[in-house]
N, C-alpha and C positions, 0 to 999 in steps of 0.2 A: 357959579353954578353949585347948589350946596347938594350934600348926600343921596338925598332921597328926589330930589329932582332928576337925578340921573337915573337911580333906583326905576322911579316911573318912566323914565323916556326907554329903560329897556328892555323893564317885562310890559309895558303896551310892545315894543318891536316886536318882543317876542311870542308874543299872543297873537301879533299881526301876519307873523310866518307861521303859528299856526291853522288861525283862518285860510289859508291858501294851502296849506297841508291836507286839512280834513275838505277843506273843496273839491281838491282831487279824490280823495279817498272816497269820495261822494255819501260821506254820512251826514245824516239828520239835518234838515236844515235849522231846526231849533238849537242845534248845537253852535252852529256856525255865524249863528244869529248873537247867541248868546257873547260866544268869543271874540264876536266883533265888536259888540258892545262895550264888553271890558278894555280891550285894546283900545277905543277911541275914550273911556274913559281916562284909563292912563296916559296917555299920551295929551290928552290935553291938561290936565292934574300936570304933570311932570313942567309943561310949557307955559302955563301960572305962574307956577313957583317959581321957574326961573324970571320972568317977568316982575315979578315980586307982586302981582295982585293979590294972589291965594298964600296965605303967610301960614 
């Protein structure tokens, strides 16, 4: 598992406990929108690289 593959597996985590932070907090849903997007973007990015597709 190289650097930035971890890098990504743990601001998506932590983008993903924000999505459920601001859920509660019940702001904007474009917001929540937004930062779920990011989160599944890292987190698959992050699970690529380890797989070694995305170099």
């Amino acid at each position: 598992m190289t650097g930035l593959s971890t890098i990504l597996i743990v601001v998506g985590l932590f983008l993903a406990g924000g999505v459920y932070s601001f859920h509660k907090q019940k702001l904007p849903k474009g917001v929540i929108a937004l930062l779920g997007i990011c989160s599944v973007l890292c987190l698959v990015a992050g699970v690529l690289r380890i797989q070694g597709i995305w170099e």
